[in-house]
C-alpha positions as CSV (number, residue, x, y, z in Angstrom):
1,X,-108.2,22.2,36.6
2,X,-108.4,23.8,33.6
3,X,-105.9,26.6,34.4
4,X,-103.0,24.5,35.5
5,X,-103.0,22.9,32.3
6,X,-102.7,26.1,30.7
7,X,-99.8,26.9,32.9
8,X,-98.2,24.2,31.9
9,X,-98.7,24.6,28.3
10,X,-97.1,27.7,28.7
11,X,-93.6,26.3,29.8
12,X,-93.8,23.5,28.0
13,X,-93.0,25.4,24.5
14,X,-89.8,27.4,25.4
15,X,-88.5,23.8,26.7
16,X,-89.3,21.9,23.6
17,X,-87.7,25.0,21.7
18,X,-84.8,25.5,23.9
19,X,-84.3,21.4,23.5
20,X,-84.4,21.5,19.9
21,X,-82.0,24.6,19.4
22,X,-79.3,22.2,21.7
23,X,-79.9,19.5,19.6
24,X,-79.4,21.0,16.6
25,X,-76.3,22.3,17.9
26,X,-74.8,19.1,19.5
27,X,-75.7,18.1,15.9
28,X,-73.6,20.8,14.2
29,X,-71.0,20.2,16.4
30,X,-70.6,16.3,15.3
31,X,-71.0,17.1,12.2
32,X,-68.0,19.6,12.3
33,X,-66.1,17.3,14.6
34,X,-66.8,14.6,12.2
35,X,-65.2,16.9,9.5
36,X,-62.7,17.5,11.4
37,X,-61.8,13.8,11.9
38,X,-61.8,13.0,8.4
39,X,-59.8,16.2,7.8
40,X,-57.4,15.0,10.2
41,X,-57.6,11.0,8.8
42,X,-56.6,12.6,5.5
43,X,-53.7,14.6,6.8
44,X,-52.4,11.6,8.3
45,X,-53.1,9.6,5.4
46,X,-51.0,11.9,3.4
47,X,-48.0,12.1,6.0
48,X,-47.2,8.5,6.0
49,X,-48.0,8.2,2.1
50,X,-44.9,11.4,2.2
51,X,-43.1,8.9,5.6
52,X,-43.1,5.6,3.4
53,X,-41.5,8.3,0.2
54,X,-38.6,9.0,2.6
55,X,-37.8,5.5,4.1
56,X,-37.8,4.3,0.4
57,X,-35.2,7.2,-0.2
58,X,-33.5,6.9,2.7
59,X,-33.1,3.2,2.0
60,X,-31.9,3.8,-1.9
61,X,-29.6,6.5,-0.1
62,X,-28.0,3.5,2.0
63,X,-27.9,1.4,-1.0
64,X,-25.7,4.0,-2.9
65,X,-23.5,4.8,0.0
66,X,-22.9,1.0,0.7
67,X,-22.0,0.8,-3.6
68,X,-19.8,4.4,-3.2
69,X,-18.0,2.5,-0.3
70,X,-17.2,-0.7,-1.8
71,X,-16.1,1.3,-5.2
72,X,-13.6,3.3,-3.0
73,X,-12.0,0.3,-1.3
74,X,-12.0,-1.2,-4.9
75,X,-10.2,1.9,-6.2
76,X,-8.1,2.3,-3.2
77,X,-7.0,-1.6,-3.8
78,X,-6.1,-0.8,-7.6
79,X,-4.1,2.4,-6.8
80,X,-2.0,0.0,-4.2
81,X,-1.4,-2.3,-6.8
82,X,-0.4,0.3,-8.8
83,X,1.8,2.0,-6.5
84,X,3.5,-1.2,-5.7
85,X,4.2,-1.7,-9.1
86,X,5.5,1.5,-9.9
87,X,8.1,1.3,-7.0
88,X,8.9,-2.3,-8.4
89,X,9.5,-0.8,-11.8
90,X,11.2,2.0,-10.1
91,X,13.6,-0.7,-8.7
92,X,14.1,-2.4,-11.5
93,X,14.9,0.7,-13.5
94,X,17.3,1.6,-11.1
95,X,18.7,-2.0,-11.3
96,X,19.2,-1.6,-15.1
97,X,20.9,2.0,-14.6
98,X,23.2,0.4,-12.1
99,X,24.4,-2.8,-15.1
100,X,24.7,0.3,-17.4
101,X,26.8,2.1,-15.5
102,X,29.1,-0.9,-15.1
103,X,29.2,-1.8,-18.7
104,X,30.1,1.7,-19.3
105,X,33.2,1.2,-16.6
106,X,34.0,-2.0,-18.1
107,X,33.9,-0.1,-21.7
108,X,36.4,2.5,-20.4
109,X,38.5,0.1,-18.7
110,X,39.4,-1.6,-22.0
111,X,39.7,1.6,-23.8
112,X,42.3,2.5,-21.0
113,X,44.2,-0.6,-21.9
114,X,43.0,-3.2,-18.8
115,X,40.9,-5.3,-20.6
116,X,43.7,-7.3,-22.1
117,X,46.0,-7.6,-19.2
118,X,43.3,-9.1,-16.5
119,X,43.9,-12.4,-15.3
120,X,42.3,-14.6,-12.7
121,X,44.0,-14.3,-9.5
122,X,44.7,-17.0,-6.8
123,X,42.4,-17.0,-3.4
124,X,45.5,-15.2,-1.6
125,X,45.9,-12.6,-4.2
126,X,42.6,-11.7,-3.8
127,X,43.0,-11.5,-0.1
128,X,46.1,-9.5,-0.2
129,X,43.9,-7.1,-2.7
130,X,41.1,-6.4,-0.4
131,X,43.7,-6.2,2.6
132,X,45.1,-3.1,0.3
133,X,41.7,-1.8,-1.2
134,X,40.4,0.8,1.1
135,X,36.7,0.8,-0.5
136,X,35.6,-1.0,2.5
137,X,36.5,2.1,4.5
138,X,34.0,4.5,2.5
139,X,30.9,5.6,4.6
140,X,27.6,4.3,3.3
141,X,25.1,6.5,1.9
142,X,22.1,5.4,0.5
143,X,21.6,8.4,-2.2
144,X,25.1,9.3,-2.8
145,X,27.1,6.2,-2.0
146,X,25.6,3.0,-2.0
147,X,26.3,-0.9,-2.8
148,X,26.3,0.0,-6.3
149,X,29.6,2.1,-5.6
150,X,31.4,-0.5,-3.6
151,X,31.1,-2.4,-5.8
152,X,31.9,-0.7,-9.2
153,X,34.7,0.9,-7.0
154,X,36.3,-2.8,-5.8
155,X,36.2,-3.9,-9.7
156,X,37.9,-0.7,-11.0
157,X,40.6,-0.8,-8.0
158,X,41.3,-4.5,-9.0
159,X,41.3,-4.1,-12.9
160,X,44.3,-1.4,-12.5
161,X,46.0,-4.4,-10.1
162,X,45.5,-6.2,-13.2
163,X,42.9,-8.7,-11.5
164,X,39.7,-9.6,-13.4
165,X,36.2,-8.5,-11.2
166,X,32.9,-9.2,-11.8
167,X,29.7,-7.3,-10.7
168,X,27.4,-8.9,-9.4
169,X,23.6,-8.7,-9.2
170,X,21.6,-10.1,-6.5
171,X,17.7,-9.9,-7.0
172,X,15.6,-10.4,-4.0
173,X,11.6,-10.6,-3.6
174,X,9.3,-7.1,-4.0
175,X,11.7,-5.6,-6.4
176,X,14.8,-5.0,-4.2
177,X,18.0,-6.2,-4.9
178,X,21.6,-5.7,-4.1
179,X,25.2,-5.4,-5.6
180,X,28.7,-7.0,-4.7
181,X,31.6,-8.7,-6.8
182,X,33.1,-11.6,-7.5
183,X,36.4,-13.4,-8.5
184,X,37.1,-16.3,-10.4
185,X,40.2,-17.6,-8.1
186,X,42.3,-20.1,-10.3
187,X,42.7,-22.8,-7.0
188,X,39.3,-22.4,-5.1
189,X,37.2,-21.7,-7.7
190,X,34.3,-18.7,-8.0
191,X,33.9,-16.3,-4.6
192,X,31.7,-13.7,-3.8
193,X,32.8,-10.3,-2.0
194,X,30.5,-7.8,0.0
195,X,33.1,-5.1,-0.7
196,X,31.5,-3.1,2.1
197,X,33.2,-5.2,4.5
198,X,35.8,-7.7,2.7
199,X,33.4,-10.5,3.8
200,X,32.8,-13.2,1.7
201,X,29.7,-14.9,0.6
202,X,28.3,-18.2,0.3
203,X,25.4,-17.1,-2.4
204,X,23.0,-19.3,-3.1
205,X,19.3,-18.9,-4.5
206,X,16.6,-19.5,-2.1
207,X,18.8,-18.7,0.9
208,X,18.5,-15.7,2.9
209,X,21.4,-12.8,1.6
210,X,22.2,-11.8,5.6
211,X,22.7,-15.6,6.7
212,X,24.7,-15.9,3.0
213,X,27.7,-14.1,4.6
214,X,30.9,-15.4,6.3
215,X,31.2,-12.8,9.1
216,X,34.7,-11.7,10.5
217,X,35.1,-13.5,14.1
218,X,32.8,-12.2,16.9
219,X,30.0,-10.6,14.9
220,X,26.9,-12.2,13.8
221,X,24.8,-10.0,11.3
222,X,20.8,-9.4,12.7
223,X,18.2,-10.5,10.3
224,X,17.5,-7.5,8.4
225,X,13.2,-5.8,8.2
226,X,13.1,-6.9,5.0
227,X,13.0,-10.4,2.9
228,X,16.3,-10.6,1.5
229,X,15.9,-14.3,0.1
230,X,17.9,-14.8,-3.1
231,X,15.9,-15.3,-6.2
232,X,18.4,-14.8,-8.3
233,X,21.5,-13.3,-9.6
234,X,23.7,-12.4,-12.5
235,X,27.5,-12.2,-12.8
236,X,28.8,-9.5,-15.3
237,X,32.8,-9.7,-16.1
């Protein structure tokens, strides 16, 4: 009896020491895993501390884009406006260039001796003149030979006939405009001429310039791509 008890004494210790060496590890091993943890709660701590820094950037980023955007349509609006009204004044300049150049004619007419001898012709005079006049037959050219030139043409061809001519100036919407010429016809009153065709022209303001004309019989003009309404117009002797 009393040996086995030794004998069992004698195992007993290395167990209990063996034990208490793997506890003491399992208990170095939670506490390092425990580290760990918190190491790895900090690190993800810190990432979405860094994640909610970019979304607030990304989101200020948005905001300035959507401002940059709405500035450039805003500045893309203002430079329309302003190219519009550069071509308007462009037009209008033009315009005014044209009426000089027609005063100027009208200045060397008188100085040539026409200005006094110009009378107002009858309705078939002035019939019999554009029959005659071949301005009519002149090809149009937009740069080099437009309505501007029929027209100061017609009036210069009918002062040497000794018949009085006006220039006339049509004004329609966004700046355009056009040029023909007019008689003062001493038994039907005041006509208009397209001198590009000999047609005449029932002008009246707030009717359309195209549908304004008196066509030769047979043709029928096409509405034009552009408003050609009359606003106004001015008749210069």
């Amino acid at each position: 009896m009393y040996a086995n008890t030794r004998t069992n004494n004698k195992w007993l210790l290395p167990v209990i020491t063996l034990s208490v060496l793997v506890i003491a590890v399992l208990a170095a091993a939670l506490l390092l895993l425990g580290q760990e943890l918190a190491d790895t709660r900090t690190l993800l701590a810190y990432t979405q501390g860094h994640l909610v820094e970019a979304e607030t950037d990304l989101r200020s980023t948005q905001t300035n884009l959507v401002a940059a955007e709405t500035e450039l349509t805003d500045t893309q609006g203002d430079l329309a406006q302003v190219t519009t009204a550069l071509r308007v004044a462009s037009e209008r300049i033009a315009s005014l260039e044209s009426a000089l150049a027609n005063l100027h004619v009208n200045y060397e007419r008188l100085t040539d001796g026409y200005g006094y001898v110009l009378q107002d012709p009858t309705y078939e005079m002035v019939m019999a003149f554009l029959a005659e006049d071949d301005t009519s037959a002149n090809p149009y050219d937009v740069h080099a030979y437009n309505c501007t030139d029929f027209s100061a043409d017609v009036k210069a061809n009918a002062a040497k006939q000794g018949i009085r001519c006006a220039y006339v100036n049509i004004y329609f919407p966004d700046g355009r405009g056009h040029a023909i010429v007019a008689f003062d016809t001493t038994d039907k009153g005041l006509i208009f001429i397209e001198p590009q065709t000999d047609e005449e022209a029932n002008l009246r303001v707030g009717r359309r310039y195209y549908d304004s004309l008196i066509p030769r019989p047979g043709y029928h003009y096409p509405e034009p791509d552009y408003d050609d309404t009359i606003l106004r117009y001015t008749v210069i002797w």
